[in-house]
PyMOL commands that place a pseudoatom at each C-alpha (Angstrom):
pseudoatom trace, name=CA, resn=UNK, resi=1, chain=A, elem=C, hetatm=0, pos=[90.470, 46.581, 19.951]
pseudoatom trace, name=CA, resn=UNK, resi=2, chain=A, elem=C, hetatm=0, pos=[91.593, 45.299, 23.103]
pseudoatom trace, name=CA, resn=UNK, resi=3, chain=A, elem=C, hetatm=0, pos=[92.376, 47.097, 26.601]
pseudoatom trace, name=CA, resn=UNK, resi=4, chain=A, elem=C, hetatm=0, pos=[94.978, 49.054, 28.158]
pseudoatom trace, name=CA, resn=UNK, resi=5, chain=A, elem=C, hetatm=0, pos=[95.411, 48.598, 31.189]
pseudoatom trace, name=CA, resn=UNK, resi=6, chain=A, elem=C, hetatm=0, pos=[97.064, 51.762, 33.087]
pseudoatom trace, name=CA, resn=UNK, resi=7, chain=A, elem=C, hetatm=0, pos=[99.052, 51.726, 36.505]
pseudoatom trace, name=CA, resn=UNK, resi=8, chain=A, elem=C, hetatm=0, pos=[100.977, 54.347, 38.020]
pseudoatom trace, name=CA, resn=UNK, resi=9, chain=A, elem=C, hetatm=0, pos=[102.969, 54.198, 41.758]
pseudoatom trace, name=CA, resn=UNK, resi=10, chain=A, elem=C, hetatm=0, pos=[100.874, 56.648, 43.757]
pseudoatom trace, name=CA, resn=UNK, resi=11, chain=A, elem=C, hetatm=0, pos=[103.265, 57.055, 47.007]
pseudoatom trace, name=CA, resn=UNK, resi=12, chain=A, elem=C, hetatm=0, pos=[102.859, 57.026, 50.213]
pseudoatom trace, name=CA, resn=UNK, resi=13, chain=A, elem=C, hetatm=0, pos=[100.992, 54.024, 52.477]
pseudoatom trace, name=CA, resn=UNK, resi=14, chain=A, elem=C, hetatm=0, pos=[98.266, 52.076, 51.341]
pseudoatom trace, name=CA, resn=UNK, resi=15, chain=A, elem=C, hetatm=0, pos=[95.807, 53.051, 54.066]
pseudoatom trace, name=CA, resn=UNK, resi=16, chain=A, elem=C, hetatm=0, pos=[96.930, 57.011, 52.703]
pseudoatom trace, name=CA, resn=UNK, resi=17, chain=A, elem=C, hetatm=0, pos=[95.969, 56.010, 48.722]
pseudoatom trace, name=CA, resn=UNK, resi=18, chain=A, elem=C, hetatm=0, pos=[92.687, 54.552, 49.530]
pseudoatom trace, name=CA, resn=UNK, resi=19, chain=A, elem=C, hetatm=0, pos=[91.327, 57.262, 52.340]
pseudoatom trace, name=CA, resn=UNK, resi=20, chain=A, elem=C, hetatm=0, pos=[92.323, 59.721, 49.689]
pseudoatom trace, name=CA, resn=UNK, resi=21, chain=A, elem=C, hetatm=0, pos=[90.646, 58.187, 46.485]
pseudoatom trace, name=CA, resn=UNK, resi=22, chain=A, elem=C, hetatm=0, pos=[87.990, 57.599, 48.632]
pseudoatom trace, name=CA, resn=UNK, resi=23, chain=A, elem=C, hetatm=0, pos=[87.422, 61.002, 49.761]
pseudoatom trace, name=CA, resn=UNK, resi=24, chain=A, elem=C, hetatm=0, pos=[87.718, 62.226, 46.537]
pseudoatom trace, name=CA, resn=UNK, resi=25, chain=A, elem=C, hetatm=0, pos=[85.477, 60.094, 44.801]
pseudoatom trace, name=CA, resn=UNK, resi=26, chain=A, elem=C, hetatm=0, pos=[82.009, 59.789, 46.836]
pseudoatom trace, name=CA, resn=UNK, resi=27, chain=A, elem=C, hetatm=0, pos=[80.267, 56.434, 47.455]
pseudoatom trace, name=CA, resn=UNK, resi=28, chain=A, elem=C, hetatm=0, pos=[76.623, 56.189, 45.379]
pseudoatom trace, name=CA, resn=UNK, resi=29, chain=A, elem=C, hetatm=0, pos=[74.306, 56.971, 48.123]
pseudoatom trace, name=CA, resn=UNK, resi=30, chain=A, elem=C, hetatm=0, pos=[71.448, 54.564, 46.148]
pseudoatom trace, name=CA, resn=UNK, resi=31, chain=A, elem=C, hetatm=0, pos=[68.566, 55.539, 49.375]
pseudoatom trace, name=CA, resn=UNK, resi=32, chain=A, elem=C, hetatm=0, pos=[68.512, 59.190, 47.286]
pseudoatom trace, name=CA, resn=UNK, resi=33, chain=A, elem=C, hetatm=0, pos=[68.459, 57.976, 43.897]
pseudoatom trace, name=CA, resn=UNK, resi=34, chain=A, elem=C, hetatm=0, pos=[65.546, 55.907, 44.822]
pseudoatom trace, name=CA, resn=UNK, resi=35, chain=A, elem=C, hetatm=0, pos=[63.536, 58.467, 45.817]
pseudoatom trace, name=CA, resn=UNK, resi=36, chain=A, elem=C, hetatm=0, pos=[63.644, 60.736, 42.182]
pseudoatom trace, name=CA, resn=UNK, resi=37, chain=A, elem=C, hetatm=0, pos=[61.159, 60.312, 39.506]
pseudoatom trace, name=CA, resn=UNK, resi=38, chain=A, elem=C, hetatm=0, pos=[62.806, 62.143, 36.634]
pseudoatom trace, name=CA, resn=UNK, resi=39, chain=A, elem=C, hetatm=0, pos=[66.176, 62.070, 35.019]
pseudoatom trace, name=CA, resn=UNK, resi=40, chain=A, elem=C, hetatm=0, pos=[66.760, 65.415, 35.155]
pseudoatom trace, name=CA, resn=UNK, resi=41, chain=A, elem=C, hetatm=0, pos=[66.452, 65.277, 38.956]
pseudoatom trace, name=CA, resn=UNK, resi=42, chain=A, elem=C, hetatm=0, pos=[69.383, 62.337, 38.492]
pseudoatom trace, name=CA, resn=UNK, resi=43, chain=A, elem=C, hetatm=0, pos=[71.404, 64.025, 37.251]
pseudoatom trace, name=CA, resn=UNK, resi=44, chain=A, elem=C, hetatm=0, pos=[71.490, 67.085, 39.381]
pseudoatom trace, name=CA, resn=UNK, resi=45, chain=A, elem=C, hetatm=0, pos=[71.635, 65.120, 42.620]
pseudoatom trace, name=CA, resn=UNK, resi=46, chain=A, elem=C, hetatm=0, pos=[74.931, 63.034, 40.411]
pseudoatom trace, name=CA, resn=UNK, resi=47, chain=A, elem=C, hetatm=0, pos=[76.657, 66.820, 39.474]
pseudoatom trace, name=CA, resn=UNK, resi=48, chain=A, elem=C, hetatm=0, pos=[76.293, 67.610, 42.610]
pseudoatom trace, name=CA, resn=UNK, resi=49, chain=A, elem=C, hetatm=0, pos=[77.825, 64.754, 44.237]
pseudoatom trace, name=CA, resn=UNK, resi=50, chain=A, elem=C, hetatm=0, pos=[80.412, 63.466, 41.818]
pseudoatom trace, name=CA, resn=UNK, resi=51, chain=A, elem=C, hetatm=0, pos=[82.532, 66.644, 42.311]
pseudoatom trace, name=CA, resn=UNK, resi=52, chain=A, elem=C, hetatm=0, pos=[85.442, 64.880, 40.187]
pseudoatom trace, name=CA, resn=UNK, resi=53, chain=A, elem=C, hetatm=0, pos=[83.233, 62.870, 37.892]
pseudoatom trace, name=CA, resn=UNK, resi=54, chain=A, elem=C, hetatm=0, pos=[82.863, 59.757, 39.576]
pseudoatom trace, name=CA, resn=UNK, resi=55, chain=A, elem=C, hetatm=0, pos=[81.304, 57.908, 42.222]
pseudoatom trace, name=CA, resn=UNK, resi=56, chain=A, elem=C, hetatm=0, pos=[81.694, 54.764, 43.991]
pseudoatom trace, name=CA, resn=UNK, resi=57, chain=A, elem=C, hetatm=0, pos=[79.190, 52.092, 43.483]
pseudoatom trace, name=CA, resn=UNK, resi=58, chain=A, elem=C, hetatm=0, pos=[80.838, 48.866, 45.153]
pseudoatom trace, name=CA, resn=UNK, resi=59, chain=A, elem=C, hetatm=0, pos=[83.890, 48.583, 47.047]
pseudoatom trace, name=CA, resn=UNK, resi=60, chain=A, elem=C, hetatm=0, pos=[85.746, 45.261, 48.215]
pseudoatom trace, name=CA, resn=UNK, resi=61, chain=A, elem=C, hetatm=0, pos=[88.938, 44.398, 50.311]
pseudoatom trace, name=CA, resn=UNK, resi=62, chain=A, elem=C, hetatm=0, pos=[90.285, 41.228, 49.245]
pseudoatom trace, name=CA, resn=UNK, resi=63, chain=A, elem=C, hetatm=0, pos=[93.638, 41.437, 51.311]
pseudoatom trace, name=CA, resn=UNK, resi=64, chain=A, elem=C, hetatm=0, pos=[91.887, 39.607, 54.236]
pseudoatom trace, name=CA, resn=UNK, resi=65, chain=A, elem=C, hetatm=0, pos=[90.400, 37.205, 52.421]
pseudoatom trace, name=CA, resn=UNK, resi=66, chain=A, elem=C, hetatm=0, pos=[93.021, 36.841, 50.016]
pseudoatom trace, name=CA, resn=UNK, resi=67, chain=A, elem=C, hetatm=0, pos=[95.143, 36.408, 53.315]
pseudoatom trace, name=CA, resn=UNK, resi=68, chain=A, elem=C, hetatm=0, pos=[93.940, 33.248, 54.313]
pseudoatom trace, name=CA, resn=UNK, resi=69, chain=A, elem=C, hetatm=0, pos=[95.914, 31.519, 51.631]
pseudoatom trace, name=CA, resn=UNK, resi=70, chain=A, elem=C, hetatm=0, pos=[99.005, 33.460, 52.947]
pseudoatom trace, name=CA, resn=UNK, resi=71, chain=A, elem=C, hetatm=0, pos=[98.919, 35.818, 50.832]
pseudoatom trace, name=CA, resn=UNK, resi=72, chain=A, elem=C, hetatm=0, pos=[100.400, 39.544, 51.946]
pseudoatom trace, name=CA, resn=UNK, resi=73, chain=A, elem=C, hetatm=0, pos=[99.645, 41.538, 49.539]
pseudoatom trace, name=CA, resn=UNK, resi=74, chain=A, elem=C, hetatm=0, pos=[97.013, 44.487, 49.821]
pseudoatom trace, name=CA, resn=UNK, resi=75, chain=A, elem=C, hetatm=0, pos=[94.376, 45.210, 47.451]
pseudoatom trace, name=CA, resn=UNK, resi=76, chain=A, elem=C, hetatm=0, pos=[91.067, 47.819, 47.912]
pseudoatom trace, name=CA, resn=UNK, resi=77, chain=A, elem=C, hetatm=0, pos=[89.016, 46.865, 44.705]
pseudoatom trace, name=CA, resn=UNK, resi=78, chain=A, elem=C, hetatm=0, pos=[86.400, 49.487, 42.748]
pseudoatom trace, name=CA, resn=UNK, resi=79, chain=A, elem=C, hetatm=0, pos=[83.910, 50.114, 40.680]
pseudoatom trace, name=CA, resn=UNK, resi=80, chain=A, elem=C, hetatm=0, pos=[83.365, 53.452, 39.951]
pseudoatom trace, name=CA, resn=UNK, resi=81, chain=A, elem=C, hetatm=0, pos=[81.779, 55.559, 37.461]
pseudoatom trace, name=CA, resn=UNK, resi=82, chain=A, elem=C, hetatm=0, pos=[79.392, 58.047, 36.758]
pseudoatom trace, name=CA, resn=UNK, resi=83, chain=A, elem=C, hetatm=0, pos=[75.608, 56.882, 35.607]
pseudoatom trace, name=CA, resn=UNK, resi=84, chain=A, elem=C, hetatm=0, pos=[74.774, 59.880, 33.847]
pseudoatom trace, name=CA, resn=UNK, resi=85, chain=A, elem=C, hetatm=0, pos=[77.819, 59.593, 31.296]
pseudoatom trace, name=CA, resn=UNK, resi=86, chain=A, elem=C, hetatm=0, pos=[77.584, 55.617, 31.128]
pseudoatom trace, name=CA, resn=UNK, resi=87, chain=A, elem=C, hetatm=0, pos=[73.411, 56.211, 30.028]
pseudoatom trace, name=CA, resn=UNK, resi=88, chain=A, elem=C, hetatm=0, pos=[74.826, 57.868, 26.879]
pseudoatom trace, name=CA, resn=UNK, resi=89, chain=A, elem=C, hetatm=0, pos=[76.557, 55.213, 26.064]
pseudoatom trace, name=CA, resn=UNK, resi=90, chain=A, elem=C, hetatm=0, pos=[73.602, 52.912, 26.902]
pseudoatom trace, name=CA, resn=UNK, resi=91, chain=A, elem=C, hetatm=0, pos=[71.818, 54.162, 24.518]
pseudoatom trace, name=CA, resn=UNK, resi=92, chain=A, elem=C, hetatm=0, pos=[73.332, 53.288, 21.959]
pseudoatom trace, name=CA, resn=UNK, resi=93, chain=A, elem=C, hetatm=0, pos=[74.366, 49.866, 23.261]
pseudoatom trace, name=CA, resn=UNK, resi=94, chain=A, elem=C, hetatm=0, pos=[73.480, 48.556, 26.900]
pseudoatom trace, name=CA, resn=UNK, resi=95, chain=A, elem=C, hetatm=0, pos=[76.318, 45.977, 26.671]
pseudoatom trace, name=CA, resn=UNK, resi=96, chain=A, elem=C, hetatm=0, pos=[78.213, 48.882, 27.756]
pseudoatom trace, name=CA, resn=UNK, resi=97, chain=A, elem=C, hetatm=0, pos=[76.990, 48.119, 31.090]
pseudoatom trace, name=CA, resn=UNK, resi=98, chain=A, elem=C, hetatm=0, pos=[79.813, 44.956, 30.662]
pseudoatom trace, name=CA, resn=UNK, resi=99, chain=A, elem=C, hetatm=0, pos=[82.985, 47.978, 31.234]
pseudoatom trace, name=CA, resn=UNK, resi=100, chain=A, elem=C, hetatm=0, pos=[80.785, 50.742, 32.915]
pseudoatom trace, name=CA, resn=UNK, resi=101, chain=A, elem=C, hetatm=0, pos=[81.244, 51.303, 35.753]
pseudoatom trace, name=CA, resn=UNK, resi=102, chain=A, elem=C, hetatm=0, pos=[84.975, 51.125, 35.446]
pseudoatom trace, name=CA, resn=UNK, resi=103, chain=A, elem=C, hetatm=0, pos=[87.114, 48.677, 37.120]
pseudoatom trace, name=CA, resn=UNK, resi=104, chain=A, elem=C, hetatm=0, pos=[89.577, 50.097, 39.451]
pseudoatom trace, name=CA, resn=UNK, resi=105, chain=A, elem=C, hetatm=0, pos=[92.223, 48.579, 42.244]
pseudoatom trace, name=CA, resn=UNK, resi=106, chain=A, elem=C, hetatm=0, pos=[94.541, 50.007, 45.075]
pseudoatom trace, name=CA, resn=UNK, resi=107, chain=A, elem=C, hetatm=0, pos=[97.025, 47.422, 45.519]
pseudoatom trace, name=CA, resn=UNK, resi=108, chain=A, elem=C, hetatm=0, pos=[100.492, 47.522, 47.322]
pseudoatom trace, name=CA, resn=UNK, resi=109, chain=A, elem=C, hetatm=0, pos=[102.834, 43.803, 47.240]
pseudoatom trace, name=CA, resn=UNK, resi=110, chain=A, elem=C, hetatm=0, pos=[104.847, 43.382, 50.533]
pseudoatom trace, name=CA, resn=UNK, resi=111, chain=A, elem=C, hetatm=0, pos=[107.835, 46.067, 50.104]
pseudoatom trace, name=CA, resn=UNK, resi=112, chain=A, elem=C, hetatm=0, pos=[106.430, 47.691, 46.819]
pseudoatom trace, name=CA, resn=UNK, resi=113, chain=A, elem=C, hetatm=0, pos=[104.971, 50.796, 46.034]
pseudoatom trace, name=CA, resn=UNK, resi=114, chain=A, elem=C, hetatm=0, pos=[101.419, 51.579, 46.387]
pseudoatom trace, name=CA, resn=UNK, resi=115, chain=A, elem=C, hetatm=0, pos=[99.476, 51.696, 42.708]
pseudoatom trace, name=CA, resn=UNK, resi=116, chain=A, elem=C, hetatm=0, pos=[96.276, 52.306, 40.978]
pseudoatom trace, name=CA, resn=UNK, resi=117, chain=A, elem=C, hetatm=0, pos=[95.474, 50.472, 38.709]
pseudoatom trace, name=CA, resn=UNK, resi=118, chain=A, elem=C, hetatm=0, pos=[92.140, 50.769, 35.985]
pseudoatom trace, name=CA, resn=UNK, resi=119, chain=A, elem=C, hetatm=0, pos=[91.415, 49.604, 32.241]
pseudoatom trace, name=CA, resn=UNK, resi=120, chain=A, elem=C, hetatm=0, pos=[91.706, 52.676, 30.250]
pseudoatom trace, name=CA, resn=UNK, resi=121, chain=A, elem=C, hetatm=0, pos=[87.987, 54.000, 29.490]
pseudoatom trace, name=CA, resn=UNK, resi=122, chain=A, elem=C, hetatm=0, pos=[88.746, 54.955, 25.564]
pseudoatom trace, name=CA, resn=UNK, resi=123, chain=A, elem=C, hetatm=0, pos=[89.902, 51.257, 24.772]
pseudoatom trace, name=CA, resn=UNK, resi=124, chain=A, elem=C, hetatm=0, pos=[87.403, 49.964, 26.422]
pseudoatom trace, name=CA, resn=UNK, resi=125, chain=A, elem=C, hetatm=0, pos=[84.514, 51.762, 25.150]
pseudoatom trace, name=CA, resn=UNK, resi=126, chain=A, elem=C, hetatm=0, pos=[85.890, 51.510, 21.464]
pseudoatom trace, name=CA, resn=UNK, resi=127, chain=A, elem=C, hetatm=0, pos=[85.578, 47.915, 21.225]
pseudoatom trace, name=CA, resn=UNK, resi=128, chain=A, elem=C, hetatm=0, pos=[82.005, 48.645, 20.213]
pseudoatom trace, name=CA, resn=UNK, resi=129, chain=A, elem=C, hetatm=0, pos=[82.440, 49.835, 17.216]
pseudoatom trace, name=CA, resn=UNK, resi=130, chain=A, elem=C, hetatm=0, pos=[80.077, 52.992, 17.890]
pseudoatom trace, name=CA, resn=UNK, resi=131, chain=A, elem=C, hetatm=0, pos=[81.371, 56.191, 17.284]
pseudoatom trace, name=CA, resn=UNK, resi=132, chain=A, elem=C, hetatm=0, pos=[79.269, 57.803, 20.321]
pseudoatom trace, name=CA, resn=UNK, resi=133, chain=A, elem=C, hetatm=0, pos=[80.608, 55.372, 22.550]
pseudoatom trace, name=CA, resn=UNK, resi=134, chain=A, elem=C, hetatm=0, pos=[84.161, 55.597, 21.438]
pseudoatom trace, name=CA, resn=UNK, resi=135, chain=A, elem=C, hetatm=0, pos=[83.799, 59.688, 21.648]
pseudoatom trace, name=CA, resn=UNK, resi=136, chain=A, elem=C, hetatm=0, pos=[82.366, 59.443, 25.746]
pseudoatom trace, name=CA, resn=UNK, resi=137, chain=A, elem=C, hetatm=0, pos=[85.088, 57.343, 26.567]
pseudoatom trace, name=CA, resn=UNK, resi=138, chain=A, elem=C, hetatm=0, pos=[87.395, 59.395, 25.303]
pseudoatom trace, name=CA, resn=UNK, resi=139, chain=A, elem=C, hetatm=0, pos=[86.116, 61.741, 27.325]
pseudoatom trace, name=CA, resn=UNK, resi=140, chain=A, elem=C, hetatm=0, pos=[85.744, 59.478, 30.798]
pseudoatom trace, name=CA, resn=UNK, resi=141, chain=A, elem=C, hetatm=0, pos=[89.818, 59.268, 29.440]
pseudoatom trace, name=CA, resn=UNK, resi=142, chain=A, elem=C, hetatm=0, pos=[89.560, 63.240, 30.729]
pseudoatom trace, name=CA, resn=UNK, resi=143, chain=A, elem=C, hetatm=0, pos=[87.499, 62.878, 33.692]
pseudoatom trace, name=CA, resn=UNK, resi=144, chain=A, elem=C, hetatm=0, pos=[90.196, 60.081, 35.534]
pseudoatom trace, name=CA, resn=UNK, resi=145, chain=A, elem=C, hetatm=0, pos=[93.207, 62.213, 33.995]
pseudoatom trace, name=CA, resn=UNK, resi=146, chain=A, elem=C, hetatm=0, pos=[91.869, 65.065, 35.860]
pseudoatom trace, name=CA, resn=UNK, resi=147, chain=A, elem=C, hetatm=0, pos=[90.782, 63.083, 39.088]
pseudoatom trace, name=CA, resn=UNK, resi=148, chain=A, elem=C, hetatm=0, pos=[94.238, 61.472, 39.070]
pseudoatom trace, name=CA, resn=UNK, resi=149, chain=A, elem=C, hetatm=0, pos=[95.706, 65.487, 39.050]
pseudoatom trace, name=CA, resn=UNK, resi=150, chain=A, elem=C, hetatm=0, pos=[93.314, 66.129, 41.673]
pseudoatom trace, name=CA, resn=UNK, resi=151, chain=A, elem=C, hetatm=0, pos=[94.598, 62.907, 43.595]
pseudoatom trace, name=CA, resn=UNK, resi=152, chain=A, elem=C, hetatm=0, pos=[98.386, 64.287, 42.697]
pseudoatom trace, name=CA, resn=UNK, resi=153, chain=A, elem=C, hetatm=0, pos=[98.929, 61.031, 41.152]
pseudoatom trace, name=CA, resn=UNK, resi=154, chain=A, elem=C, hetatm=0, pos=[100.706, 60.349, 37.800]
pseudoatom trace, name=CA, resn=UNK, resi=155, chain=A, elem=C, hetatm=0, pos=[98.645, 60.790, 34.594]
pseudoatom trace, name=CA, resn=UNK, resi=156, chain=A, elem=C, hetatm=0, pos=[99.780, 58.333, 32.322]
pseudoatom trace, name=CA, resn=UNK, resi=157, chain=A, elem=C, hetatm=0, pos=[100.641, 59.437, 28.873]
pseudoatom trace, name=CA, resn=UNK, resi=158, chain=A, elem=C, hetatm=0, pos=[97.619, 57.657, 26.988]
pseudoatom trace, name=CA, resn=UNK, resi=159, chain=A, elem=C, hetatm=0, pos=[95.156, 59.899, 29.078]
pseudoatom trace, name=CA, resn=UNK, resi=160, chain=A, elem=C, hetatm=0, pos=[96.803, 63.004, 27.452]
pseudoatom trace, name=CA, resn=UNK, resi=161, chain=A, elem=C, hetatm=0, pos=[94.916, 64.915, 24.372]
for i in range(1, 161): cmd.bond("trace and resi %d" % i, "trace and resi %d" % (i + 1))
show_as sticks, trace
zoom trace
């Protein structure tokens, strides 16, 4: 199976879309994780803190750099996930690890609308062949249609069900 990848025009200005996503989905503050010694402890302090589901592990502006070759357009690049969910996958199969966490941009070309932009989590996931993979990212399908509501961003059709 191969992957889907989903965009939708989010409105507004660039600087908006990305102060938004990333106030509603928290950078992984890694200085606590490294201080618990049980997985339950894990994954209270990740409930807690991924209030939508996700959280921000790496973040990278290529626009500037990107720039240099005269480029103009902008583009805020993600990954973002949630460890707890991606560990049931891992279990299973830790090549997971290759699509989790997910993917995601904020991109904008001179004069065109702002979009998000992210592989969709079910096609991904089912490429393994594993029906307990393919039925959590079916559900991380849920979790970013609901974080897109939250955002008041288009759900694209193939997150519905």
């Amino acid at each position: 199976m191969t992957g889907s990848r989903l965009a939708v025009d989010v409105g507004g200005p660039f600087d908006d879309a990305v102060a938004r996503y990333e106030a509603a989905v928290p950078a992984f503050p890694a200085e606590q994780f490294e201080r618990l010694a049980d997985w339950p402890a894990v994954t209270e302090l990740t409930d807690r803190l991924a209030v939508h589901g996700f959280l921000i592990y790496w973040r990278f502006q290529a626009d500037p750099l990107m720039g240099i070759a005269g480029n103009t357009a902008r583009c805020q690049m993600y990954l973002m996930g949630n460890h707890v969910i991606a560990e049931r996958m891992y279990r299973h199969d830790p090549a997971v690890m290759l699509y989790a966490p997910l993917r995601t941009v904020i991109t904008q070309v001179a004069g065109g609308p702002v979009r998000f932009s992210i592989d969709q989590p079910s096609r991904q996931f089912a490429s393994f062949g594993d029906p307990g993979i393919a039925a959590v990212g079916r559900e991380l399908d849920h979790k970013l249609a609901h974080l897109l509501e939250v955002l008041g961003w288009p759900v694209p059709p193939e997150l519905a069900g």
